[in-house]
ZAMILO-754891 format. One record per residue (C-alpha): x, y, z; residue number from 1; residue in one letter. Coordinates in nm, 3 decimals, padded with zeros to 5 digits. Example, Ala and Ser with C-alpha at 12.3 -4.5 7.8 and 13.67 -1.06 7.14 Angstrom:
% residues 2
REC, xx, yy, zz, i, aa
REC, 01.230, -00.450, 00.780, 1, A
REC, 01.367, -00.106, 00.714, 2, S
***
This chain:
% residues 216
REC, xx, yy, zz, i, aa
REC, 00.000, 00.000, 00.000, 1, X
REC, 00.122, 00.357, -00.140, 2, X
REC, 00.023, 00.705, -00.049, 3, X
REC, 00.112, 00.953, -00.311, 4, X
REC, 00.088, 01.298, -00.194, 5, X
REC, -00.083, 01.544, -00.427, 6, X
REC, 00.147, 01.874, -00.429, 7, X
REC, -00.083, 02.028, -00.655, 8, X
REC, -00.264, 02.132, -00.299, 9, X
REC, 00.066, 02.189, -00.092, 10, X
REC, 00.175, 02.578, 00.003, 11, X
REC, 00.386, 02.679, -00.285, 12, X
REC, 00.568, 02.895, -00.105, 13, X
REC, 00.647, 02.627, 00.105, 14, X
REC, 00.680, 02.339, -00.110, 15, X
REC, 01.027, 02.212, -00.015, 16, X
REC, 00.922, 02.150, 00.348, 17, X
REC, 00.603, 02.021, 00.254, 18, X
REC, 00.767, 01.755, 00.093, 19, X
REC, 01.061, 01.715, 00.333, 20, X
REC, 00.832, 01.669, 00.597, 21, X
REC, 00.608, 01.422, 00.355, 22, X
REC, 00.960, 01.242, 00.350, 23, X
REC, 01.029, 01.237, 00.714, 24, X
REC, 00.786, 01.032, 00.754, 25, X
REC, 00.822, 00.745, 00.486, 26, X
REC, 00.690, 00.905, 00.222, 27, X
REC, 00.844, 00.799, -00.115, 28, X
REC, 00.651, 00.907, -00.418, 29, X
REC, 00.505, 01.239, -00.469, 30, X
REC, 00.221, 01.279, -00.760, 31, X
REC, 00.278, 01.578, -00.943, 32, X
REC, -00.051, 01.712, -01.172, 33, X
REC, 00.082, 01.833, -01.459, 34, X
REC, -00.212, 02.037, -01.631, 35, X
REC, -00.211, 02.259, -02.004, 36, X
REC, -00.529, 02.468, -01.982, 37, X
REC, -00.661, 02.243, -02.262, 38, X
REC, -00.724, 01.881, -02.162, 39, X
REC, -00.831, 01.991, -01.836, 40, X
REC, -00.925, 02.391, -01.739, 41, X
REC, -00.664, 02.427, -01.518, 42, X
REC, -00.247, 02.517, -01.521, 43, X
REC, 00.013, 02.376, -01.301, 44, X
REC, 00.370, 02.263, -01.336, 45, X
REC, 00.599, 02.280, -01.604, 46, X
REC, 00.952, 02.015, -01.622, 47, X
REC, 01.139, 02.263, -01.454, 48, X
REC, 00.948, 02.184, -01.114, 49, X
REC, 01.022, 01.828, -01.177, 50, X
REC, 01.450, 01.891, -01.231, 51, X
REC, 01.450, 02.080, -00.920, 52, X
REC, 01.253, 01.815, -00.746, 53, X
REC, 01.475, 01.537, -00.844, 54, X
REC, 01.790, 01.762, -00.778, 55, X
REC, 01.674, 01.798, -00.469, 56, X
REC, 01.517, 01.447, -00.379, 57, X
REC, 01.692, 01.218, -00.614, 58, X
REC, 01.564, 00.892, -00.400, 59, X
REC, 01.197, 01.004, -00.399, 60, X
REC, 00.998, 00.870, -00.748, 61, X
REC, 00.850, 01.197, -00.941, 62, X
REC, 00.534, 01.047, -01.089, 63, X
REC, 00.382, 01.259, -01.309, 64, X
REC, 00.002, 01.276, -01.369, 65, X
REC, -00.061, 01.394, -01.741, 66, X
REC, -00.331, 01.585, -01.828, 67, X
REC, -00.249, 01.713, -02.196, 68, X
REC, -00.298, 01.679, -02.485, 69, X
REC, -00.010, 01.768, -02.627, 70, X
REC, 00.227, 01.451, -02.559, 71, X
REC, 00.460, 01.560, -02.877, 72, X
REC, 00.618, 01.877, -02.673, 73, X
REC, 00.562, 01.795, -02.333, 74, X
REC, 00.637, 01.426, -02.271, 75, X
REC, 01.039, 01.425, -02.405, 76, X
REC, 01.041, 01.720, -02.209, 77, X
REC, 00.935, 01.562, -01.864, 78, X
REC, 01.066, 01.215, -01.927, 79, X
REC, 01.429, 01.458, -01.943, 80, X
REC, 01.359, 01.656, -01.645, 81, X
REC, 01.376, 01.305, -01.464, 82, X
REC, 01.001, 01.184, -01.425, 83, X
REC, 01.007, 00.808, -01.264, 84, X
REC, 00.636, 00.742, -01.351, 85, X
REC, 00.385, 00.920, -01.591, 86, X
REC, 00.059, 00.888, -01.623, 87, X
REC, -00.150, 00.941, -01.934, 88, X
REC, -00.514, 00.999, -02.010, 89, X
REC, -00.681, 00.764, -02.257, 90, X
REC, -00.911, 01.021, -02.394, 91, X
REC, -00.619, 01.252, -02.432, 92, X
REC, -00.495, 01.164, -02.769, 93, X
REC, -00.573, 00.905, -03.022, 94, X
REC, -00.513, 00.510, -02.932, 95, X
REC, -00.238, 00.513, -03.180, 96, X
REC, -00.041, 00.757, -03.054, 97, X
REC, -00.116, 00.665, -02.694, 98, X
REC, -00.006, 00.361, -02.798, 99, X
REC, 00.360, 00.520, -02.941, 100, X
REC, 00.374, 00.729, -02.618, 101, X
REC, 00.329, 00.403, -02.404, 102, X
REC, 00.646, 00.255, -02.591, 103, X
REC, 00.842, 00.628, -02.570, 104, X
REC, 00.768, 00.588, -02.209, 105, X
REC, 00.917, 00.161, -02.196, 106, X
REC, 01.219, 00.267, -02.384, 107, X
REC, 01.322, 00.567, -02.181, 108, X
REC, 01.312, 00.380, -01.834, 109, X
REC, 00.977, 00.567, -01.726, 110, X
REC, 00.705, 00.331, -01.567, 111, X
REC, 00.407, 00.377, -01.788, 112, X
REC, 00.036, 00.415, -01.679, 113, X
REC, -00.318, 00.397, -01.781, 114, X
REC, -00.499, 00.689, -01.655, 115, X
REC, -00.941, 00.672, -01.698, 116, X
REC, -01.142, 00.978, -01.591, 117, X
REC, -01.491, 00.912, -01.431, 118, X
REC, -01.673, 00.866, -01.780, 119, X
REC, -01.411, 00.649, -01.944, 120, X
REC, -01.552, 00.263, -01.935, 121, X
REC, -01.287, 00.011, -01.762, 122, X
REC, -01.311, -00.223, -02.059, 123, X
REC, -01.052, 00.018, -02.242, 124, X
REC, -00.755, -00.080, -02.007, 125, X
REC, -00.753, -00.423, -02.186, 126, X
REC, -00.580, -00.337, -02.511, 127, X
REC, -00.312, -00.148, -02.341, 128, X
REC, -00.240, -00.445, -02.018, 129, X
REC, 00.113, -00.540, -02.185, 130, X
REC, 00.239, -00.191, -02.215, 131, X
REC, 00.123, -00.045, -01.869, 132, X
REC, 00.287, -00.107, -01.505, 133, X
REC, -00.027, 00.052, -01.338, 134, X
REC, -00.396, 00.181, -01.351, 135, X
REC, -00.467, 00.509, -01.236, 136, X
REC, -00.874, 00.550, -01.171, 137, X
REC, -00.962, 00.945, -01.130, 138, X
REC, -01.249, 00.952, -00.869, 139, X
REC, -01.317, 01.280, -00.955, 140, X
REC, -01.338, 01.516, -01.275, 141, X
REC, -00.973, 01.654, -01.280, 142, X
REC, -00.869, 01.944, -01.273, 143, X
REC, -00.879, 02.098, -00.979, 144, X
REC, -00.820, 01.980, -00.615, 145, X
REC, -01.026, 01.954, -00.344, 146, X
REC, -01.304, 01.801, -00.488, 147, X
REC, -01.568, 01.485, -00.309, 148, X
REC, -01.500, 01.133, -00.416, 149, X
REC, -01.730, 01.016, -00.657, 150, X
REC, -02.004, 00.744, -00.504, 151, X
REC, -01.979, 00.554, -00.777, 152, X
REC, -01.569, 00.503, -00.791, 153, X
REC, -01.565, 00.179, -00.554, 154, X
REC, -01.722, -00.016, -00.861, 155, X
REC, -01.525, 00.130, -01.116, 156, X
REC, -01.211, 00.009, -00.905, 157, X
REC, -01.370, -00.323, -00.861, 158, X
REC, -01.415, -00.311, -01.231, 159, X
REC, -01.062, -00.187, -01.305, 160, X
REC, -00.889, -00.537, -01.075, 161, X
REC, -01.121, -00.787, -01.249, 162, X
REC, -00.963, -00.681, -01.549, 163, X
REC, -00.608, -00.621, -01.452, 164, X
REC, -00.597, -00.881, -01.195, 165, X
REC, -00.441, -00.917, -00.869, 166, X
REC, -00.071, -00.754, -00.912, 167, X
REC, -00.127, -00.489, -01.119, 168, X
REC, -00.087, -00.166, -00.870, 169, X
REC, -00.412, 00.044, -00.936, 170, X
REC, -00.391, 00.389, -00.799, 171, X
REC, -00.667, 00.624, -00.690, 172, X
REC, -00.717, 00.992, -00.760, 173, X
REC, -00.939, 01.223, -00.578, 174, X
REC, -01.157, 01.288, -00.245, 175, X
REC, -00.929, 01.080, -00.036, 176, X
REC, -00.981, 01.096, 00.320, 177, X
REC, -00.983, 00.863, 00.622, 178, X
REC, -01.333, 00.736, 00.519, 179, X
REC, -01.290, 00.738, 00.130, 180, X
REC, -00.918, 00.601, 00.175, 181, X
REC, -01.103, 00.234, 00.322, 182, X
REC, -01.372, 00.249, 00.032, 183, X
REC, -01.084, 00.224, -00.238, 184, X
REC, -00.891, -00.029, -00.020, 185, X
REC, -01.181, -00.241, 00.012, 186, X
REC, -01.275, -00.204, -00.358, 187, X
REC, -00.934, -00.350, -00.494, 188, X
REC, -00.707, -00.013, -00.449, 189, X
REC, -00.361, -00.051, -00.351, 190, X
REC, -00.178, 00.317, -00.449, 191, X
REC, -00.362, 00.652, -00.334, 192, X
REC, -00.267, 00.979, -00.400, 193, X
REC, -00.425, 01.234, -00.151, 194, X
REC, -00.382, 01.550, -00.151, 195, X
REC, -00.598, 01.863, 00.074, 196, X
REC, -00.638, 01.566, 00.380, 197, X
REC, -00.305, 01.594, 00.408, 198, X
REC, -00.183, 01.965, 00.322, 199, X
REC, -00.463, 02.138, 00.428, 200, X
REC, -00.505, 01.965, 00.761, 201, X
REC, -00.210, 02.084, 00.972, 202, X
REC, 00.003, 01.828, 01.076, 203, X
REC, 00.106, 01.637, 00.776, 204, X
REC, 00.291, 01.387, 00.973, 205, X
REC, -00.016, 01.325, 01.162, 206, X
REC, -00.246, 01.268, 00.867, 207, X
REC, 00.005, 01.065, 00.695, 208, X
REC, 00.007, 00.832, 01.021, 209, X
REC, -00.339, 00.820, 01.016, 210, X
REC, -00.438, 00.658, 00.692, 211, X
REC, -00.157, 00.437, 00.715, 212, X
REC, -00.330, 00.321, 01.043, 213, X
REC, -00.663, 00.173, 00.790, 214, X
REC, -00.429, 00.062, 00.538, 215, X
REC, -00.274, -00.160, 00.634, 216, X
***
């Protein structure tokens, strides 16, 4: 079991000791949202972020949550600022050329995922199984943080493991929270990225601790 914190809803101001307290604590992956304008109405990060996270945190795996659609520019540019994992949308560009991206990401040393928003069917993880380390189930609309787990996520998870089966990591995006966090556990979850529970909670340490307490 994986948490994944969210930076997109850390203090930017603060962001290095958000995540060096994140680290303090066991934490080793951080999910980074990396958003256009276009595929989603929202900006973020650019690949400079993700050099100067990797300069500074060269142990901890930058996984990189794609929301584009513009792979051409953007993904040689984050797979050479040092991204360990990146996630792309199906939705986001056309099969075939999710399907080149997928073997860009193999040959480059960059664990590949599947990424499905809330109205993307599970069934369309099946073509891509031998080119993808991971599912990533959004269980929310991205785009923006903060937002309420959808109700209907648990069964899109359960959905997501009959397909993949029982070692294939599927991660969870959205609304998670000590009650939410057990609901995506239960439902076949294994990775969750979480974002305002912990950042905009106090403590982080303390809200890290506690959803590792009904994880494992």
């Amino acid at each position: 079991m994986i948490i994944a914190p969210s930076i997109l809803n850390a203090d930017n101001l603060n962001l290095k000791e958000n995540i060096k307290e994140a680290v303090a604590v066991g934490i080793d992956r951080f999910h980074i949202d990396i958003m256009d304008g276009h595929f989603v109405p929202n900006l973020s990060f650019g690949p400079q972020l993700i050099s100067d996270f990797k300069r500074e945190f060269p142990m901890i795996d930058a996984e990189i949550h794609f929301m584009s659609n513009n792979p051409d520019d953007l993904i040689p540019a984050f797979v050479a600022a040092g991204a360990d994992i990146m996630e792309l949308h199906y939705g986001a560009m056309s099969e075939s050329k999710l399907n080149y991206w997928l073997d860009y990401l193999a040959s480059n040393g960059v664990e590949a995922v599947l990424a499905i928003k809330p109205d993307v069917q599970a069934d369309v993880i099946e073509k891509f199984l031998p080119k993808i380390k991971q599912v990533l189930v959004m269980t929310v609309n991205p785009g923006f943080g903060g937002q309420s787990f959808i109700a209907d996520s648990a069964e899109k998870i359960k959905q997501v493991r009959e397909i993949v089966g029982p070692n294939m990591p599927i991660e969870v995006d959205g609304g998670i929270n000590e009650r939410t966090i057990k609901i995506a556990k239960d439902a076949g979850a294994d990775v969750f990225v979480v974002g305002s529970y912990l950042y905009k909670n106090g403590n982080i340490t303390n809200q890290v601790r506690k959803l590792e307490k009904i994880i494992k």
